[in-house]
N, C-alpha and C positions, 0 to 999 in steps of 0.2 A: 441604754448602753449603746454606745458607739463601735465603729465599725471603720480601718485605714483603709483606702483604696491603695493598695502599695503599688500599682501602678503609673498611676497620676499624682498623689501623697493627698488623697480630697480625703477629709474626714465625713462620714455617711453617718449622717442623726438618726435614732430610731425609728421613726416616723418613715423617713426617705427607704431606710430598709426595709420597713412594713409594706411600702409601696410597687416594690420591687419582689417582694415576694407572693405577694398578692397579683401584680402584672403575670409572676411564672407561670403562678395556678391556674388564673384566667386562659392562660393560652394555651394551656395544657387541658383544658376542661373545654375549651372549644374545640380544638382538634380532636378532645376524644366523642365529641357530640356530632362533630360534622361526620367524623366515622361512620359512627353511629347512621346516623341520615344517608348516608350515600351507599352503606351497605342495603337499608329497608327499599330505597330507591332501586337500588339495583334489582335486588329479588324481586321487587313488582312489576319490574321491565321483564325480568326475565319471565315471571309466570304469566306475563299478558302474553308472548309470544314473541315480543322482542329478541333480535341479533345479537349479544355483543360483539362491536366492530365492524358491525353493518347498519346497523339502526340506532347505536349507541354508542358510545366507549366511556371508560369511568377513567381521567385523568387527575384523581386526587392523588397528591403529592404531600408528606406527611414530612418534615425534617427538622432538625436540632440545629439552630446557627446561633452566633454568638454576633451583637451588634450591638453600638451605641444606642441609645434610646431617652426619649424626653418623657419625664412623668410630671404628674403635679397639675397645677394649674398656675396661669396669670395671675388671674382676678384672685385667688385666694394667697398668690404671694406662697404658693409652694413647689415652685415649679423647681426642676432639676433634670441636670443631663446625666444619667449612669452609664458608665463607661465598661464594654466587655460584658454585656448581661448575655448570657445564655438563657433560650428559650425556646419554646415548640414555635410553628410556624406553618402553614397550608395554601395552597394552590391549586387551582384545579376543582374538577369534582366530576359529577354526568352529564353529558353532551350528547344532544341528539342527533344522529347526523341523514341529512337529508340531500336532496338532489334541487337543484334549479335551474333553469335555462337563462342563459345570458346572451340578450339579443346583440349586444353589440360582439362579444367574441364568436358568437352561431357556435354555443355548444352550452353542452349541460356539466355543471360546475358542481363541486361537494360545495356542500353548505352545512354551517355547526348551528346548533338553536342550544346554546348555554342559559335562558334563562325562562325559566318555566316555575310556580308551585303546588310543591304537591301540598293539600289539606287532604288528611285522614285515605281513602282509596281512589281518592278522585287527583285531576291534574288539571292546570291550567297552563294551555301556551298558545297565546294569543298568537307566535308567527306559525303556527301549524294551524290553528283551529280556525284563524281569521275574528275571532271576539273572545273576551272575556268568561266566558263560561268555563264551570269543570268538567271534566269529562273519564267514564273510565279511561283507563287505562290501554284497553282493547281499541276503543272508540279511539284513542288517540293513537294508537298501531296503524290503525284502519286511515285515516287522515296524512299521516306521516308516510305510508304507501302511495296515499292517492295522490298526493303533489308531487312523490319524485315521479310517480305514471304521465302524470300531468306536465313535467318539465319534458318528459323523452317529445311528449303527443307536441308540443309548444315545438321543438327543436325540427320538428316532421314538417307541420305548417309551414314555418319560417321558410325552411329551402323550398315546399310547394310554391309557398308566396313568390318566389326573387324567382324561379323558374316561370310563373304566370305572367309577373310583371316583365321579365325579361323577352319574353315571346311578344306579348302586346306592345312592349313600347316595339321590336324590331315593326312588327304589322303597322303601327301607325307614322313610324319615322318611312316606310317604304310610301306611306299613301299622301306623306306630307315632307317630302325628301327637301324643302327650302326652309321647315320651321325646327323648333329647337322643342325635343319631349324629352321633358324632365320627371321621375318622381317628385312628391312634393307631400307634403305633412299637410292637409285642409281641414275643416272643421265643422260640423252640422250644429243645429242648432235643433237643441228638444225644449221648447218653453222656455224657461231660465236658462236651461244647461246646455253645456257645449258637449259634444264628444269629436274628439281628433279619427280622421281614419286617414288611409296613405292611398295617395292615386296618382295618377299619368296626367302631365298637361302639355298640353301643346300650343308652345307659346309662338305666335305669328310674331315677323318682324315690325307690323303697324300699331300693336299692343294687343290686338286679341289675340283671345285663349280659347280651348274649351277643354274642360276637365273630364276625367272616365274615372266610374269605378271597374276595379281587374278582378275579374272569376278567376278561383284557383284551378279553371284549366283554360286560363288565359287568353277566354276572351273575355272583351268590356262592353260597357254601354256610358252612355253621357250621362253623367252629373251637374253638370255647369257650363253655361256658354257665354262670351262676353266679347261684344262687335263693339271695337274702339271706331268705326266712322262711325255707328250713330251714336256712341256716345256725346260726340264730338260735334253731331247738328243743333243749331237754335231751333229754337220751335217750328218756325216755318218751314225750315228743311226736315224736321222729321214729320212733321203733317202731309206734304208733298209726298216724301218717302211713302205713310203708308197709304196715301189716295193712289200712287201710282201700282202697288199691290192690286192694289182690287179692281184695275181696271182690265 
C-alpha cells in the first residue's frame, strides 16, 4: 500500500515507508539507550566522588525535529529523499572537565575531555591517564585532580621561570653591556634523542656566543661556548695559538 506525500505530491512505496519507520524507531531506541548510559555514567561519577559542574557536567540534549532526510542505498538502487520526517535526535552527553596550563597565554585554562570508555566498572581516558588502560573510577577522580594540581604547580614555575631569566639576562647584559642576550630554545643531546631546554646567550658582535643555563633563583652557569677567531684559524694559526698558551 501506498502512501501521498501531500506536500511535495511524491507517491511513497511501501518499502520506502517501511524505511522511514524503522529510521523513527532507530532513533528513538538510541536516544532511549544513550539515556540509559549517561544516566549509569553519571551515577558512577557521582559514587566515586565526582563534582557535578566541577569535575563533570552531563550536556545530553534529547529533542523532537522534524527534517529532510536520505534513506536507502545507491548501490541497491533504493535510495530516497523523505521529506518533513519527524524524529528523536541527541547531542551532548558527559564531559569531564579539567584544568590545563597554557604556556603561551601564562594561565590555567578549563579543559573538556568528552571522549572516554566506560566497560563494566572501569574507565578509560587516555588524556587523563596518559595510556590506554582502565582504571576505577576513583583512580580516575584521583588523576583528573592531579593534573589540574599540576596545571596551577606548571603556571607557579613559568612566572618563577621569566622572573629567573629576567634577573640573569639584566646581570649578564650589565657584565656584557656591547653584546646582544637573547633567550633562545637549545637542545641537548641524550644518545639518539634530543631534548629542547630554554637558555641565555650572549651573542658577541664577531659571531661568538656563550650559552647559560638559568636556576630558578636566577642565577646561571655556562653551558656552551663558541670563539669565532679560532674557528676562523687554518691549522697553523691554531697550533701557534695553543703553543703560545703554554708558554
Amino acid at each position: 500500500m501506498s502512501q501521498l506525500d501531500l506536500f511535495e505530491g511524491v507517491v511513497l512505496t511501501t518499502e520506502q515507508e517501511q524505511m522511514i519507520a524503522e529510521f523513527k524507531q532507530d532513533t528513538a531506541k538510541r536516544a532511549k539507550r544513550l539515556m540509559l548510559e549517561t544516566e549509569q555514567t553519571e551515577g558512577m561519577f557521582i559514587e566515586a566522588g565526582f563534582l557535578r559542574n566541577i569535575d563533570f557536567k552531563n550536556t545530553l540534549e534529547v529533542t523532537e525535529v522534524t527534517k529532510d532526510i536520505t534513506l536507502g542505498s545507491y548501490y541497491r538502487d533504493n535510495q530516497f529523499e523523505a521529506k518533513d520526517v519527524t524524529y528523536i535526535t541527541t547531542k551532548g552527553g558527559i564531559v569531564l572537565l579539567g584544568k590545563q596550563f597554557n604556556k603561551e597565554q601564562n594561565k590555567v585554562v578549563d579543559v573538556e575531555y568528552s571522549y572516554f570508555n566506560v566497560e563494566g566498572d572501569k574507565i578509560e581516558c587516555s588524556n587523563i591517564t596518559g595510556n590506554y588502560r582502565k582504571v576505577k573510577p576513583t583512580t580516575l577522580r584521583d588523576k583528573l585532580h592531579a593534573k589540574n594540581r599540576q596545571a596551577e604547580t606548571n603556571l607557579e614555575l613559568n612566572n618563577k621561570e621569566a622572573v629567573a631569566f629576567a634577573t640573569a639576562k639584566a646581570d649578564l647584559q650589565a657584565k656584557c653591556p656591547d653584546a646582544q642576550v637573547v633567550e633562545i630554545t637549545d637542545y641537548d643531546s641524550y644518545g639518539r634523542n634530543y631534548r629542547t631546554t630554554k637558555r641565555l646567550k650572549v651573542q658577541f658582535e664577531n659571531g661568538s656566543y656563550v650559552t647559560f643555563n638559568v636556576r630558578l633563583d636566577g642565577t646561571y652557569s655556562m653551558a656552551k661556548r663558541y670563539d669565532a677567531a679560532i674557528a676562523a684559524m687554518d691549522t697553523n694559526e691554531t697550533l701557534e695559538f695553543f703553543n703560545n698558551q703554554n708558554k
